[in-house]
Structures are given as structure tokens and as C-alpha cells.
C-alpha positions as CSV (number, residue, x, y, z in Angstrom):
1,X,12.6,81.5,-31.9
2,X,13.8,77.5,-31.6
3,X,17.5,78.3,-31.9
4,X,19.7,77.7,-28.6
5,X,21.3,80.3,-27.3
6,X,24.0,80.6,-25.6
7,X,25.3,82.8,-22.5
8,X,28.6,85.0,-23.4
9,X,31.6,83.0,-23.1
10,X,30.0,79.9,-23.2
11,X,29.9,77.4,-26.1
12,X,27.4,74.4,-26.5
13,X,28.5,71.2,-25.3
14,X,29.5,67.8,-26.5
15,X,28.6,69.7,-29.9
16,X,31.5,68.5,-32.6
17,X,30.3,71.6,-35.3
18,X,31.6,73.6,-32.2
19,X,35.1,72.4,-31.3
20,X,36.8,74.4,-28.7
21,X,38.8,77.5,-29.3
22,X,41.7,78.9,-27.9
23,X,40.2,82.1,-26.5
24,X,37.2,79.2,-24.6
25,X,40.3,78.6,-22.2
26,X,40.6,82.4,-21.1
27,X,36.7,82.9,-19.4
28,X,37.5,79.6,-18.0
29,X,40.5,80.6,-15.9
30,X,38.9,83.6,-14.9
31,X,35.5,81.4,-13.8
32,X,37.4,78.9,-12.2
33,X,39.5,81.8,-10.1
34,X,36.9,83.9,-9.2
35,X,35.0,80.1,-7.9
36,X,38.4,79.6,-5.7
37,X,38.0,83.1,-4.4
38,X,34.5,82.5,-3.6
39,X,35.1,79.1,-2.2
40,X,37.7,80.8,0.2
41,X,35.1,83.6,1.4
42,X,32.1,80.7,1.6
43,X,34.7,78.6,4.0
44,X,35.5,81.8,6.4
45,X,31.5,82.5,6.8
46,X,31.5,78.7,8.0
47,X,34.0,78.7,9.9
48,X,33.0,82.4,11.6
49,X,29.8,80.9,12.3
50,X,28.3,84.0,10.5
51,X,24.8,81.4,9.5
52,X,24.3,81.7,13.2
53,X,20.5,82.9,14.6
54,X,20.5,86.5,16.0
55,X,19.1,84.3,18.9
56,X,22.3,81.8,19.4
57,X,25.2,84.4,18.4
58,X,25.6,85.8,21.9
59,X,25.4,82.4,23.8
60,X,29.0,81.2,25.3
61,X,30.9,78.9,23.1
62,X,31.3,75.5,24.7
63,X,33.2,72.4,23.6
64,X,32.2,69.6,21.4
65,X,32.7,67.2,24.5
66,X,29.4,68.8,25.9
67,X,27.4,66.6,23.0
68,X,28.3,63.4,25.7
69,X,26.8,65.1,28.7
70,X,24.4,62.7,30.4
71,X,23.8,65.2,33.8
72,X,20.1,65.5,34.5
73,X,19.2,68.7,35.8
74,X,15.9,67.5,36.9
75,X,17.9,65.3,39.4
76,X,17.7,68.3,41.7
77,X,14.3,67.9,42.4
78,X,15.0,64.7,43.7
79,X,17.6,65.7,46.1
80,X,15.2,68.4,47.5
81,X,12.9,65.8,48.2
82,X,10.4,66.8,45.2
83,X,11.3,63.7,43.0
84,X,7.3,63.2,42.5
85,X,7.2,66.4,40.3
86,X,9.4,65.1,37.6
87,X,7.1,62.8,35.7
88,X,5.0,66.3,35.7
89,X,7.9,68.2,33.9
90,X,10.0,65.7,32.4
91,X,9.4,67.3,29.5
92,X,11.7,69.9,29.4
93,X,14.6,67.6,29.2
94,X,13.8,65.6,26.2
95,X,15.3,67.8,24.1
96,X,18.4,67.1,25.6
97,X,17.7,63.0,24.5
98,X,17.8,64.5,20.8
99,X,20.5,66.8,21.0
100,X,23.4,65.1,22.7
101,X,25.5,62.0,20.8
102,X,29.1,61.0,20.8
103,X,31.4,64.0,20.3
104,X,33.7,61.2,18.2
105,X,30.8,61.5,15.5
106,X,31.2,65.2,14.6
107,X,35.0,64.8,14.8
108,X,35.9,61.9,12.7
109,X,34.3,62.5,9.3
110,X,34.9,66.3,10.0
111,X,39.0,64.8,9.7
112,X,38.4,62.8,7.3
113,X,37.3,66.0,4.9
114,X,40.1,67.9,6.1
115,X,42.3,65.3,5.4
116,X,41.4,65.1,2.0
117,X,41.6,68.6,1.2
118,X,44.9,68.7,2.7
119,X,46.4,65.7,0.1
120,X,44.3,68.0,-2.8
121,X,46.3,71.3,-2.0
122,X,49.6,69.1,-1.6
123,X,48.6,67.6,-4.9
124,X,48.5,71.0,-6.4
125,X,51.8,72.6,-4.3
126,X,53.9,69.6,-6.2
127,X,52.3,70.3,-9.9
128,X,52.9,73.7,-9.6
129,X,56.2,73.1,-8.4
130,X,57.3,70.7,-10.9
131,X,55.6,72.4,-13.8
132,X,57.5,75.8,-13.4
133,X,60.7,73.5,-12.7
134,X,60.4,71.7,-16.0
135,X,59.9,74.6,-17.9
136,X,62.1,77.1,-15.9
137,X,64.1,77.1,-19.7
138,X,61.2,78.1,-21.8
139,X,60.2,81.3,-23.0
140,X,57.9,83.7,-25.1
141,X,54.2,82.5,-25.9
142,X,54.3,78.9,-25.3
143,X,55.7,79.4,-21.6
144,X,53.1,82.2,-21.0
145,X,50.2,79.8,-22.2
146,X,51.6,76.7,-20.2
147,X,51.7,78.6,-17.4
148,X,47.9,80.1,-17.5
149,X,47.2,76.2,-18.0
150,X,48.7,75.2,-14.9
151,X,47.5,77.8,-12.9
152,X,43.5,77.1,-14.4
153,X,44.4,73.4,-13.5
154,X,45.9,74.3,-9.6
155,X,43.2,76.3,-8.7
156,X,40.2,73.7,-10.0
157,X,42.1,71.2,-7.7
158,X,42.3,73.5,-4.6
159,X,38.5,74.4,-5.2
160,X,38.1,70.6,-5.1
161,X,40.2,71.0,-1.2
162,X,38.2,74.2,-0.6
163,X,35.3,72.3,-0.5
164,X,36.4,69.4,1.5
165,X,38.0,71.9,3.9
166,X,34.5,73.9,3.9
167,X,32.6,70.2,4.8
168,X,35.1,70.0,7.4
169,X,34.3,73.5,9.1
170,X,31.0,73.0,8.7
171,X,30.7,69.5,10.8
172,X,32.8,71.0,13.3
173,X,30.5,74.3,13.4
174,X,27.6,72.1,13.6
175,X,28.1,69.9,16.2
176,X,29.6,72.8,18.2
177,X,26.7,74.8,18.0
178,X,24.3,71.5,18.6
179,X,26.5,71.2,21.8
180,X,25.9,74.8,22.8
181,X,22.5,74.1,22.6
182,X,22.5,71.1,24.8
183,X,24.4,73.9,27.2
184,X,21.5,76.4,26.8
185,X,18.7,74.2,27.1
186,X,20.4,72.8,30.8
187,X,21.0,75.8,31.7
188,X,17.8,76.8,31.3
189,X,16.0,73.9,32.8
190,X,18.8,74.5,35.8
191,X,17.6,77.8,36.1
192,X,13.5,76.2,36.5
193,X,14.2,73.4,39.2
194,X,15.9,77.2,41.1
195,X,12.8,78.8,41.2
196,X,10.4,75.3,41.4
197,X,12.5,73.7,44.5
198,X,12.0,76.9,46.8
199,X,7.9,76.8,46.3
200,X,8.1,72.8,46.4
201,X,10.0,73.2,49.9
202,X,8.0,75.7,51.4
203,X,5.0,73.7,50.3
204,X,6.4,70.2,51.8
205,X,7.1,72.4,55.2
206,X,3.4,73.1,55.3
207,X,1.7,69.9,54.4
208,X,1.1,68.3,57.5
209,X,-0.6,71.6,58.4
210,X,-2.7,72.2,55.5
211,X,-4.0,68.3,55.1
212,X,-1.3,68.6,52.3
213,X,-3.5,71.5,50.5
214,X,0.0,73.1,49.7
215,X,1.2,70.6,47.4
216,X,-2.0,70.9,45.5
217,X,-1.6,74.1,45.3
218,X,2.5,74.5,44.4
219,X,1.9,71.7,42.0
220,X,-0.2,73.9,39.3
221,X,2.5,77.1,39.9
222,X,5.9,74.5,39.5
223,X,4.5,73.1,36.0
224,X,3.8,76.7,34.9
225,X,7.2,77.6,35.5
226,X,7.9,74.3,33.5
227,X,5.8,75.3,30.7
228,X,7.2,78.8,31.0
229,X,10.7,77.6,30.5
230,X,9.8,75.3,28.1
231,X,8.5,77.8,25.9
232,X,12.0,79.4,26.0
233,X,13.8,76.0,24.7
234,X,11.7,75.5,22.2
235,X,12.5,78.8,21.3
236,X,16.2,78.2,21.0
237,X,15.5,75.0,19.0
238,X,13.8,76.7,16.5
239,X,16.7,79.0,16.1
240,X,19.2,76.2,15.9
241,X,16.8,75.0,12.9
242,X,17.1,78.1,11.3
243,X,20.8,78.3,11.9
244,X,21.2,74.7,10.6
245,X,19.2,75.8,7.4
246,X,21.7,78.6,6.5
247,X,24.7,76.8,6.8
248,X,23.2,74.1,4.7
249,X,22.5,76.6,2.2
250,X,26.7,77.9,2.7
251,X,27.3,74.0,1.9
252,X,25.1,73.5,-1.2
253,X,26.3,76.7,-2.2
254,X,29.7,75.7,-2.1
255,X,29.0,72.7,-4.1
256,X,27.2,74.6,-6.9
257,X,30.1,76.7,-7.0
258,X,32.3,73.5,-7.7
259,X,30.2,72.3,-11.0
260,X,31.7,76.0,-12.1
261,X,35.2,74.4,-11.3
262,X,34.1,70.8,-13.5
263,X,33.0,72.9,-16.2
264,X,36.1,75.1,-16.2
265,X,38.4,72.0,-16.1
266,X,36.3,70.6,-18.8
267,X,36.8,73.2,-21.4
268,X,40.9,72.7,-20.7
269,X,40.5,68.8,-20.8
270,X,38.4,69.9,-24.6
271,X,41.0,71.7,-25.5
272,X,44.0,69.4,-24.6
273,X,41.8,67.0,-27.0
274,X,40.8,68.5,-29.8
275,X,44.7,69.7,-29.9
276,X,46.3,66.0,-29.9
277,X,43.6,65.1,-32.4
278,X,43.7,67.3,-35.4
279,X,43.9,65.1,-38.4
280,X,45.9,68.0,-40.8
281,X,44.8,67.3,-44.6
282,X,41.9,64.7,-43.1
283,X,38.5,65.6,-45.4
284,X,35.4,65.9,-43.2
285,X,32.8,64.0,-42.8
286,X,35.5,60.8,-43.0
287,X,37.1,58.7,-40.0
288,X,40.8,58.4,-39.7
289,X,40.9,54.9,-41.1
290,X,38.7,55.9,-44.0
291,X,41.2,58.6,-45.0
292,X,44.3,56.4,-44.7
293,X,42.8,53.9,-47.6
294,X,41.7,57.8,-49.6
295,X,45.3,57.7,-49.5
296,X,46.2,54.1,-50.3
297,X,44.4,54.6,-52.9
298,X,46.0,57.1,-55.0
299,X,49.6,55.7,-54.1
């Protein structure tokens, strides 16, 4: 078969053998409703952090400030008097070069969404408002069907602020999860230098009477504790990897949701057209100037 269908409730678009009818509006509402409700539920997981690894959900929270740490924990090496090991293990803090950035990066733009979606949701507050003042007086079918209109168009614009406000939660999320990373991963190299700086020590202390044979042979067990521990924070990046992917997936989600809002709105803005266009008596297949000399014509 080469004909197009169609999916229930739907109508092709742009088609003008298909104009509008009045029932396209009431799917519409309902679609563009049910895509608020959504929106609403999608913007809670965010902001629950509920797209967070199995790995990363028990960790302490910490503040976004912790992105702008510039502690070294491998300084501690130095103070013990080890400082030659850290060019052998320096990398278990590069991570930490990746990770951390200026806190004012994540909380700017994250404003600037929820800024917008709180003018959007004002902007809906006053229609609503002024629609049901200016038509407090009306009754019977035309007040019912204004007031379904309004309602279909207040709740595409707070979709609209849903997802700005969803944007907003997720930056915020993000960089607080990237900081509790930054937190994790120094916590854990922390936790290395503890168990290197002991052996180091003890090793130093015996030097002078082993020719120095106890470095050599501290160095080999201090950068498998390195490697051991490395292991670990790679470990935890991978999981902030996977937790970034699923909140990017909560985002896009959110967004597809929002082309069911455009389309929603577009079958009301179709509507509101074809009504304030009708032609009455106007023969088809002719344009509105066409029919005006039809009718010269005869006068």
C-alpha cells in the first residue's frame, strides 16, 4: 500500500484538503497535559539525582564550591620527606586537572534557565488570570470552549518553563556530582599517601644501613598501592560517565517531550486560522480576489 497513514488523532500536516476540525483541538489538550505532567516527573528525577550510578549514590554530598579546590594531596609526601616519589605516582591526581573548574560556571547559565522558566510561568499566571477576568460574564458553550483553549495554551507555555527549569536542575546536579567526584577521587588518593608515607619512612630510617636497598625496595610496593588506588578512581570516573549519560538522556528526553507541546500548540494556532479565514459563499479552487470580481461581475 502507497497511501499515508496516519496515527489516531492525528491529521496530516500543512495538508489544505485536510483543514483542521474542531474535535483536532481535544487530543491536543490532553497530549499537551499529559507532556506538562511528564515534564514535572522528568524535572523531579533530575533534580533527585535518581540518573545517579549505583556506585556514586551513597557518596556524601558536597558543595559546588569543591569544583575550585586546588589542594594537592600528594603534597604530603613532600612534607614526609618523600617528595621524590611523586613524579612516580603523579598520576593519580590528574583526574583531578579534568574535573575541577570555576564553580561560577555551573551556576550562572544554571540561573539563567531558571530565570527564564520563571518569566514563562509568570507569563502564563497573568493569561490565565486575565482570560478568566475578561470573560468572568460569559456563559454556556463558548465560555467552556475558551476556557479549554486557555488552559491547552497555559500549560504549552509552562512545558516551555518546565524545561528551562529541568536545564537548570540538571547543571546544578551535574556540576554537583562532578564536584563530589573531585571529593572522592582526593579522598581516595588521601587515603594512598596514608598507607605509602609509613613504608616510605620506615624505608628512609633504614637507608644509611642498607646502602639505601630500602628505598629500592619500598619504591616497587608505594607505586602498587598507587596503581591499586588508581584503579579505584578510574573506577568512579567511569561511573560518573555513566551517570552523566543518563541524565543526558532525562534532558533529551525532556526536549522530545517539548516537540509534543509545539505540535499541540500548532493544531490550536490551525485552528484559530482556519476559523478567521473562512471565506462563507467563496467557490473552491478560487482566491479571495478572484471571487470578489465572480461577484463584480454579476452586479
Amino acid at each position: 500500500m502507497n497511501a499515508t497513514t496516519t496515527q489516531p488523532g492525528t491529521r496530516p500536516q500543512g495538508d489544505p484538503a485536510h483543514p483542521p476540525e474542531p474535535g483536532d483541538s481535544e487530543p491536543s489538550a490532553v497530549e499537551i497535559s499529559t507532556a506538562l505532567a511528564d515534564l514535572r516527573l522528568g524535572g523531579n528525577a533530575v533534580a533527585n539525582k535518581e540518573w545517579l550510578s549505583v556506585e556514586l549514590a551513597g557518596e556524601p554530598v558536597v558543595s559546588l564550591s569543591m569544583l575550585g579546590s586546588t589542594a594537592s594531596p600528594l603534597s604530603a609526601l613532600a612534607s614526609a620527606g618523600c617528595d621524590f616519589l611523586i613524579p612516580m605516582i603523579s598520576f593519580l591526581e590528574e583526574p583531578l586537572g579534568q574535573l575541577r573548574g570555576e564553580p561560577a560556571s555551573v551556576s550562572s547559565p544554571s540561573t539563567d534557565h531558571d530565570g527564564a522558566a520563571q518569566a514563562a510561568n509568570t507569563v502564563a499566571d497573568d493569561y490565565t488570570s486575565t482570560a478568566g477576568n475578561e470573560t468572568s460574564e460569559w456563559s454556556g458553550e463558548a465560555r467552556a470552549d475558551y476556557s479549554a483553549t486557555v488552559t491547552t495554551l497555559t500549560d504549552g507555555i509552562k512545558s516551555v518553563a518546565e524545561v528551562a527549569a529541568t536545564n537548570s536542575k540538571a547543571i546544578i546536579a551535574a556540576g554537583e556530582v562532578v564536584a563530589q567526584v573531585v571529593d572522592i577521587v582526593t579522598r581516595l588518593i588521601t587515603e594512598a599517601v596514608g598507607k605509602i608515607v609509613p613504608i616510605m619512612t620506615e624505608a628512609i630510617a633504614a637507608a644509611p644501613a642498607t646502602f639505601g636497598m630500602s628505598i629500592a625496595q619500598a619504591i616497587p610496593q608505594c607505586v602498587a598501592i598507587a596503581v591499586d588506588y588508581g584503579g579505584r578512581i578510574l573506577a568512579k570516573l567511569g561511573a560518573l560517565l555513566a551517570s552523566g549519560e543518563n541524565l543526558i538522556k532525562l534532558v533529551e528526553g525532556a526536549l522530545g517531550v517539548l516537540e509534543v507541546v509545539k505540535e499541540g500548540l500548532g493544531v490550536v494556532g490551525d485552528l484559530a486560522g482556519g476559523e478567521s479565514s473562512g471565506t462563507g459563499d467563496q467557490e473552491p479552487g478560487t482566491t479571495g480576489e478572484e471571487h470578489d470580481e465572480q461577484n463584480e461581475s454579476t452586479t
